[in-house]
C-alpha positions as CSV (number, residue, x, y, z in Angstrom):
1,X,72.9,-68.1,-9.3
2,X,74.3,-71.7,-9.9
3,X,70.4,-72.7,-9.2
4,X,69.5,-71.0,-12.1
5,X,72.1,-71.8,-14.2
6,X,71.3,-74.9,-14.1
7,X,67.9,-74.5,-14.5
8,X,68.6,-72.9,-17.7
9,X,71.0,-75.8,-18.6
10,X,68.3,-78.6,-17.9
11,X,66.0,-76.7,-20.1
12,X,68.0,-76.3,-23.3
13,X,68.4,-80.0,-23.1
14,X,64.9,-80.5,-22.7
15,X,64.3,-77.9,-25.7
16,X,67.1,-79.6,-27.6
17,X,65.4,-83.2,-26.8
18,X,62.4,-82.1,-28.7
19,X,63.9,-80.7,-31.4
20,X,65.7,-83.5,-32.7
21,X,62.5,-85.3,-32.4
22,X,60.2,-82.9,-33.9
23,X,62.4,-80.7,-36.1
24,X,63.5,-83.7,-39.0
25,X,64.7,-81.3,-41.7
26,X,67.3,-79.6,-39.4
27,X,70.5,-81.2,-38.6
28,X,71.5,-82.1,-34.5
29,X,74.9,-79.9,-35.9
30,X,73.3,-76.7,-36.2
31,X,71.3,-77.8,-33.0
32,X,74.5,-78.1,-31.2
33,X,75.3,-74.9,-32.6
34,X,72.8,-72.6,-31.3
35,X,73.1,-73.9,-28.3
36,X,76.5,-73.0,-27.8
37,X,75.2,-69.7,-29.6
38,X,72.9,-69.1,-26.6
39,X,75.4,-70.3,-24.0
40,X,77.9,-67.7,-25.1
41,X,76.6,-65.1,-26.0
42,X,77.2,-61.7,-24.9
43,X,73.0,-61.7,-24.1
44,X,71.8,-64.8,-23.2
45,X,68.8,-64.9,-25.0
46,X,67.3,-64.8,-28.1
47,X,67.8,-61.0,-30.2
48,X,64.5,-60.3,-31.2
49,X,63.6,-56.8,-30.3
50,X,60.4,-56.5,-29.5
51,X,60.6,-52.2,-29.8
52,X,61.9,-52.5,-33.3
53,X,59.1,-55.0,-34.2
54,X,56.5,-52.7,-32.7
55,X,58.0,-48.9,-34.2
56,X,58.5,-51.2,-37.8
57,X,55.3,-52.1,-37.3
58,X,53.9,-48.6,-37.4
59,X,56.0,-47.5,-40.0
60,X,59.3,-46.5,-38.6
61,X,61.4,-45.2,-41.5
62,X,64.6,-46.7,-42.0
63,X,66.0,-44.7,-44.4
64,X,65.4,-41.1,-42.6
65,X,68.1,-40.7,-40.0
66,X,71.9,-39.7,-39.2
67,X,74.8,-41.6,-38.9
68,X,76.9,-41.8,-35.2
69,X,80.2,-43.2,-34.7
70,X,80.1,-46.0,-32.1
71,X,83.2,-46.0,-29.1
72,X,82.0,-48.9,-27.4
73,X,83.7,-51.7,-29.7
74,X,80.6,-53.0,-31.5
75,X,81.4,-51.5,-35.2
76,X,83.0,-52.8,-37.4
77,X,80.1,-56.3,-37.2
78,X,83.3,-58.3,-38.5
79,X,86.8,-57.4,-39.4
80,X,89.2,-57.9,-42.8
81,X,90.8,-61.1,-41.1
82,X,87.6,-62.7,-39.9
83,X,85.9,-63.2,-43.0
84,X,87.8,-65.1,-45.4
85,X,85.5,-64.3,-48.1
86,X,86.4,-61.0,-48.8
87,X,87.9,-59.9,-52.3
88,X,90.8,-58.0,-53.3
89,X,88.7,-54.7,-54.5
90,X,87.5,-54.1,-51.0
91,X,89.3,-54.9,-48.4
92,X,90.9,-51.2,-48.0
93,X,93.3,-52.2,-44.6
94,X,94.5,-55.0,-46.3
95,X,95.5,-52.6,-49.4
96,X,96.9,-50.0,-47.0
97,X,94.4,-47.7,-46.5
98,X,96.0,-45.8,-43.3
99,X,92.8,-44.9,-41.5
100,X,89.9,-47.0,-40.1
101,X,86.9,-44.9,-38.6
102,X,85.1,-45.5,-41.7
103,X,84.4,-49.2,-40.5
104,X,82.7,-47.7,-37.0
105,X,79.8,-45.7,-37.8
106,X,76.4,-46.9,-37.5
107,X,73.3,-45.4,-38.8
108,X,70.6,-44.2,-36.7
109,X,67.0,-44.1,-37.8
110,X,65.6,-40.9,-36.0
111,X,62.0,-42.7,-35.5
112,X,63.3,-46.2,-34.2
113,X,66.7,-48.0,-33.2
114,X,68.3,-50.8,-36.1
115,X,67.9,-53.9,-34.2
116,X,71.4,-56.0,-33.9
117,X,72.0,-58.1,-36.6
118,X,71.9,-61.5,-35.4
119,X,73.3,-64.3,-37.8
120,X,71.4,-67.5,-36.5
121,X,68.0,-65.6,-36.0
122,X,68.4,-65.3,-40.1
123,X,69.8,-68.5,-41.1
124,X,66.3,-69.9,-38.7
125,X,64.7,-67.9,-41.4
126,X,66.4,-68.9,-44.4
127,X,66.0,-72.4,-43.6
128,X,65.8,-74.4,-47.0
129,X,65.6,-71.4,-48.6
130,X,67.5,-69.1,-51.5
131,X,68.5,-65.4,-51.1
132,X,69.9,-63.9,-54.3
133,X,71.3,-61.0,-54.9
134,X,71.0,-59.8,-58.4
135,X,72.7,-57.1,-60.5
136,X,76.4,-55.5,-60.8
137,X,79.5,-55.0,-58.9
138,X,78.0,-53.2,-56.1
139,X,75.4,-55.7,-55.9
140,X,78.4,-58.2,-55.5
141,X,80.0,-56.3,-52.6
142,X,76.5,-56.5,-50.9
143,X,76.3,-59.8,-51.0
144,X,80.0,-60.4,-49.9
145,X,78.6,-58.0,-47.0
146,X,76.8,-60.8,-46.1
147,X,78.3,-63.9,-46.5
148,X,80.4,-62.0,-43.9
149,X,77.6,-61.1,-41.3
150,X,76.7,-64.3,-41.7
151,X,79.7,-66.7,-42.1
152,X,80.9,-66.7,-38.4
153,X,78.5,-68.4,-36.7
154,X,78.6,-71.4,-39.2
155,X,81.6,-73.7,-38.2
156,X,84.1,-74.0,-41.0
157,X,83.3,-77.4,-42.1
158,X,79.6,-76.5,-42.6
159,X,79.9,-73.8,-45.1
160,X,81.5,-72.9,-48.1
161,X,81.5,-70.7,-51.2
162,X,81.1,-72.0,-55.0
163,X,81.4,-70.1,-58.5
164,X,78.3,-71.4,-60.7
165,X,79.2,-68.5,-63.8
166,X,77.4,-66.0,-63.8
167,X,76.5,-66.8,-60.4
168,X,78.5,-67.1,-56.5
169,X,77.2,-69.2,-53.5
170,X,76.9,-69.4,-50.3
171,X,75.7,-72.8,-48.7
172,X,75.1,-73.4,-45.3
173,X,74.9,-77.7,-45.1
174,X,73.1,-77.1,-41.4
175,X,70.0,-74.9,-42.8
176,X,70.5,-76.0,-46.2
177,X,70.4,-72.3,-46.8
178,X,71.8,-70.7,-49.5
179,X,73.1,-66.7,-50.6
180,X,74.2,-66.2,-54.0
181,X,75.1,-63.3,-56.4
182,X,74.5,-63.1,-59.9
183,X,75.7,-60.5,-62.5
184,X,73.3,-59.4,-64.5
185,X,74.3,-55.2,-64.7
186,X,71.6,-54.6,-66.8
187,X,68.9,-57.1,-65.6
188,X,67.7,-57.1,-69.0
189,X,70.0,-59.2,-71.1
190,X,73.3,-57.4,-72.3
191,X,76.6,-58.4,-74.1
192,X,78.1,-57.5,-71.0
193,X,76.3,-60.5,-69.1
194,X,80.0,-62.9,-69.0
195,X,80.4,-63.1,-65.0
196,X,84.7,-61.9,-65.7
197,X,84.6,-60.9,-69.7
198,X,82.7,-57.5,-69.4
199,X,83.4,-53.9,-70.2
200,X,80.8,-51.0,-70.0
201,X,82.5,-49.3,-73.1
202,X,80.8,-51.4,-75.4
203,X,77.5,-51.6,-73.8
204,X,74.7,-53.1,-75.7
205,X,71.7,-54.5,-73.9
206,X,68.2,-56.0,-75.0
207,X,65.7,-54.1,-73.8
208,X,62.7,-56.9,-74.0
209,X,64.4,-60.1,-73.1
210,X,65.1,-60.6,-69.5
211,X,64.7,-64.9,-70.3
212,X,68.4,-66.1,-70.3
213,X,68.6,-64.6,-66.6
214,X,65.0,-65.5,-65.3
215,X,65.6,-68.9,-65.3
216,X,68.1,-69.1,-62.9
217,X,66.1,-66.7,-60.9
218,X,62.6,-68.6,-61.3
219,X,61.3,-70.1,-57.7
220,X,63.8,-68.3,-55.4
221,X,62.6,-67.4,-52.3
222,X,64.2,-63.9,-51.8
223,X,65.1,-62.0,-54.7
224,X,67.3,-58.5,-54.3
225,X,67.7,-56.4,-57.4
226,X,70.1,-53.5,-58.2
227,X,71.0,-51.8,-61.6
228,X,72.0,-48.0,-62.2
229,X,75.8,-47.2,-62.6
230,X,76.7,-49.2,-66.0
231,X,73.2,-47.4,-67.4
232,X,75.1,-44.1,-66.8
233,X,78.6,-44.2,-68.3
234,X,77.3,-42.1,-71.4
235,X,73.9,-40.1,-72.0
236,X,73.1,-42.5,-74.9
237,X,73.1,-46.5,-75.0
238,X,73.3,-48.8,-78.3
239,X,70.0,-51.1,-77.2
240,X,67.2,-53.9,-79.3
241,X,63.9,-53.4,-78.6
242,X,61.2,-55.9,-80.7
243,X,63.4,-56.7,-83.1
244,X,67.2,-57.2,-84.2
245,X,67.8,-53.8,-84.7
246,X,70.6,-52.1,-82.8
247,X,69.4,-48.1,-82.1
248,X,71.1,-45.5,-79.8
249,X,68.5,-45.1,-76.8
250,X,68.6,-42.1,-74.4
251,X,69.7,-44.0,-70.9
252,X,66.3,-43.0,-69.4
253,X,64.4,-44.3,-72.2
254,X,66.0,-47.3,-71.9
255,X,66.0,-48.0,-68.0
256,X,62.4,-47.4,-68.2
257,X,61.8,-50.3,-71.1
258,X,64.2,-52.5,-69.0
259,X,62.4,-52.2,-65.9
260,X,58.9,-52.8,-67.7
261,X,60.2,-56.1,-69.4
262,X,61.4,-56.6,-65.4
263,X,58.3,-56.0,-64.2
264,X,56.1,-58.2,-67.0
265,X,58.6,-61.5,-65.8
266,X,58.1,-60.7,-62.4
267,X,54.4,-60.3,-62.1
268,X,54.0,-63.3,-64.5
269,X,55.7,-65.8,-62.1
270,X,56.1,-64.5,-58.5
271,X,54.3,-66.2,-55.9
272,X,53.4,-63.4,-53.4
273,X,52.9,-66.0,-50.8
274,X,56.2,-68.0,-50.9
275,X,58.3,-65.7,-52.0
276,X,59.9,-61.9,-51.3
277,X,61.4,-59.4,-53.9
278,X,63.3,-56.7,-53.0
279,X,65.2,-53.6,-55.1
280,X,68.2,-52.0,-54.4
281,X,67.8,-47.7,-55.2
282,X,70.9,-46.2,-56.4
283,X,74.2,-46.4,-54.9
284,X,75.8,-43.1,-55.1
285,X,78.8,-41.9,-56.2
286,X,81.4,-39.4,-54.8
287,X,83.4,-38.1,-57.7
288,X,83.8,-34.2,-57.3
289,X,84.7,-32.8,-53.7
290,X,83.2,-29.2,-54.6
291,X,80.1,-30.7,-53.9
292,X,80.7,-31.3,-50.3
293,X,83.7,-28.5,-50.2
294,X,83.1,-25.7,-52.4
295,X,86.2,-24.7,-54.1
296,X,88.1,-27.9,-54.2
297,X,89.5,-30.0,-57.0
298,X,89.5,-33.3,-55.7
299,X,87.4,-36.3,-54.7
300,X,86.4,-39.2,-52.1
301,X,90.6,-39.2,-52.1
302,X,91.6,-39.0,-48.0
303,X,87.9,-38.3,-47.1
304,X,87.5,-39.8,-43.1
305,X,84.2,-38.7,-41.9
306,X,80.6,-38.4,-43.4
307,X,79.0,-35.4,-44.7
308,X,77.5,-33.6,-42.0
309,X,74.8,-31.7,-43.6
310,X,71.8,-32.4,-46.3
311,X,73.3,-33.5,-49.5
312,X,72.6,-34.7,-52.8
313,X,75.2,-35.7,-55.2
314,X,75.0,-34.8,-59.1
315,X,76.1,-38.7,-59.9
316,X,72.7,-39.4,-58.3
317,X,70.1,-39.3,-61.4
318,X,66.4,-38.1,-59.6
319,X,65.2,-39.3,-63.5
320,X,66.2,-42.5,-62.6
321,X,65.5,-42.9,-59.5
322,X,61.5,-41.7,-60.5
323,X,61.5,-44.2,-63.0
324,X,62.2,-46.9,-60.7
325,X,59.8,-45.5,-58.0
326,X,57.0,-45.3,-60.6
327,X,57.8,-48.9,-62.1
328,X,57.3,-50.4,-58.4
329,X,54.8,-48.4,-57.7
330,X,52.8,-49.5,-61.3
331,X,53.5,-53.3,-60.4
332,X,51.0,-55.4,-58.9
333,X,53.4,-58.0,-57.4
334,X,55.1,-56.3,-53.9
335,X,58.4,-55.2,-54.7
336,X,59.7,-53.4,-51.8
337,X,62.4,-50.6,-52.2
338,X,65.7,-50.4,-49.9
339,X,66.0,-46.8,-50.5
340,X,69.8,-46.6,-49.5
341,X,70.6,-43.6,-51.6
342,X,70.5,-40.5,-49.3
343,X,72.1,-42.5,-46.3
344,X,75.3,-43.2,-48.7
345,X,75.5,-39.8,-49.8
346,X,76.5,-39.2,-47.0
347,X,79.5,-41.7,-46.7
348,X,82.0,-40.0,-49.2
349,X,84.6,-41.4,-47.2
350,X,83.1,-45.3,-47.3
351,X,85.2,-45.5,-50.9
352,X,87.5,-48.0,-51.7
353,X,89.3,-45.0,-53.2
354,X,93.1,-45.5,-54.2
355,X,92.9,-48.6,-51.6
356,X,91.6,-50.9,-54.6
357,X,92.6,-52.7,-58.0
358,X,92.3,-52.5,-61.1
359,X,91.8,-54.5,-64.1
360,X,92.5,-57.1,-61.4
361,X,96.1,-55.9,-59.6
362,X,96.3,-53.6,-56.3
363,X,97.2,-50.0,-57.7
364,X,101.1,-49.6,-58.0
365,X,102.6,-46.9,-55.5
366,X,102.4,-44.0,-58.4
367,X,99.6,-44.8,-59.2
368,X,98.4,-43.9,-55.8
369,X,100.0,-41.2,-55.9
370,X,97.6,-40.1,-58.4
371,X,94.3,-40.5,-57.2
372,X,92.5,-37.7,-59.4
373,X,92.8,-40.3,-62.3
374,X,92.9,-43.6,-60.5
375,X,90.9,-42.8,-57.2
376,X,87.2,-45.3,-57.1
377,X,84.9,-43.3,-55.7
378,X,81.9,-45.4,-56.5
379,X,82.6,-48.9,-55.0
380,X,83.0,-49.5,-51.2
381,X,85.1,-50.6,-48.8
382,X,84.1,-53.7,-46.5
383,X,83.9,-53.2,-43.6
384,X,81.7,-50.6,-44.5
385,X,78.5,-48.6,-45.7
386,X,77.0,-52.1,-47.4
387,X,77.1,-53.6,-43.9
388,X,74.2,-51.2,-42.8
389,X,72.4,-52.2,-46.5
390,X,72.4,-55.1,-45.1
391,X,71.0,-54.7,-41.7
392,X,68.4,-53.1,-43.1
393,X,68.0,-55.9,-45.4
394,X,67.8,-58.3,-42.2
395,X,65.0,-55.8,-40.5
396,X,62.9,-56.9,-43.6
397,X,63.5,-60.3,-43.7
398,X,63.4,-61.1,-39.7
399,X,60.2,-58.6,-38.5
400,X,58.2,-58.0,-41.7
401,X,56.0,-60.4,-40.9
């Protein structure tokens, strides 16, 4: 045994001698890193998994499976207290949400196994390299999903996290690697585009200009949309379309425009070779508990475990959902779909629920108390049901190619 280890030992110096002659663009810090990585590891190798390469190969479907709660310590992927990135809004422990089982279940694909997330195996890949999240609230929540998968291999001094309105970043000195959000609810331009000042009563959106926010999108390597809750707060929208003139658009009308003018900037200056693009399909909501309990009054209020049977919420638009399938389908650049939708139907108890604040405070005690008027059943807890967005994400960007 000592024999080997220190074979294993001499060769990761070896390996590590070459790299900081051959590898110029990386730093010896991030070098010094992964080997400790390796070193430590529960695993001591690398996590690729060659089955999940191979079944994703052959067209394993991710988004057709069940979700299983783990008992063997690996779920939650981080905790409240390890990531110090984490908002207010979500971190429902912190805000005194009693239970946690919601942070432990994992989901399954039924034709392949999620391979483990593994935080240096991506930030290899996003080596010089932007990832940018793009689109509202929930977008955000992904992205602060992972900063957090991510964050905890990166020693503290080697990181940090910058507000560039409308945009947040992520930057990792060692890979010069960077993950950012930007708010853009709409995608098309909107007068609720203001990174804090926003309201979706007033909503307002171009419907052919998508320019102010392409060109802080233009040349970035991975780009991951999402837009569908502020298009659905009322049936109609007040929206421009060719000219100055503000009309009231049915909501489906208008997604469809928005997405075209989307899909003209896209396919007029994506570079298929260099760089990926990515869209997010609805997140659902969980607003009415008759829908999962027939009879009841109430909503994703004290849920604690995942529907158990097929289900399709009524806050999920099919109309909109087809008109983003048929946009992606119509393009000619590759925009591939994370079709998360009937996996987080499931999770009516993911919800940052009364656990939350609003208008920027923690909800008061009677407020709590009320949670059929202040209850959020449409944003998400973290630890929680973005995590798994995001591992999925990573299957994409680690064994696509």
């Amino acid at each position: 045994m000592s024999s080997l280890l220190t074979f294993l030992l001499a060769s990761l110096v070896l390996i590590g001698a070459v790299r900081i002659v051959t590898d110029v663009s990386g730093s010896t810090g991030a070098w010094i890193h992964e080997i400790h990585h390796w070193l430590f590891s529960p695993v001591f190798y690398n996590h690729f998994d060659e089955d999940f390469a191979n079944a994703f190969r052959n067209g394993c479907n991710l988004f057709d499976g069940k979700w299983a709660l783990e008992e063997d310590g690996s779920r939650p992927l981080y905790t409240e207290d390890s990531c110090p990135y984490l908002t207010q809004p979500v971190t429902c422990q912190r805000n005194g949400r009693p239970d946690s089982t919601y942070q432990r279940w994992k989901w399954e694909p039924r034709e392949c196994k999620l391979p483990r997330f593994d935080a240096l195996m991506l930030l290899r890949s996003l080596r010089n390299k932007r990832l940018m999240f793009i689109g509202d609230s929930l977008q955000r929540t992904q992205w602060e999903s992972m900063v957090c998968l991510l964050q905890s291999v990166v020693p503290d001094r080697r990181k940090s996290v910058y507000k560039d309105p409308p945009r947040r970043i992520f930057f990792v000195e060692d890979y010069n690697a960077t993950v950012e959000f930007y708010w853009a609810p709409f995608i098309v331009e909107s007068n609720s585009d203001h990174a804090t000042k926003h309201t979706v009563q007033k909503r307002q959106v171009r419907l052919d200009s998508v320019d102010k926010h392409s060109k802080k999108w233009e040349g970035v390597d991975i780009l991951v949309f999402e837009s569908y809750v502020w298009w659905m707060y009322k049936p109609l929208i007040n929206a421009t379309f060719g000219s100055s003139d503000v009309k009231e658009y049915n909501i489906f009308d208008a997604y469809k425009l928005a997405l075209k003018t989307w899909a003209n900037w896209l396919e007029s200056t994506f570079n298929p070779q260099l760089q990926k693009a990515f869209f997010m399909s609805l997140s659902p909501t969980h607003l009415w508990s008759w829908e999962w309990r027939p009879g009841s009054k109430e909503n994703c209020f004290n849920e604690t475990y995942p529907i158990q049977r097929p289900f399709w919420g009524a806050g999920s638009s099919l109309e909109m959902a087809g008109t983003l399938k048929d946009t992606l389908q119509g393009m000619k650049a590759k925009v591939t779909l994370l079709n998360i939708t009937q996996l987080s139907e499931y999770r009516k108890d993911g919800h940052t629920s009364v656990y939350t604040e609003r208008r920027g405070k923690l909800l008061t005690s009677k407020e709590k108390s009320q949670p059929d008027i202040y209850a959020d059943c449409i944003h998400w807890c973290l630890p929680g049901v973005p995590d798994t967005w995001n591992e999925i994400l990573y299957a994409y960007l680690v064994y696509e190619n």
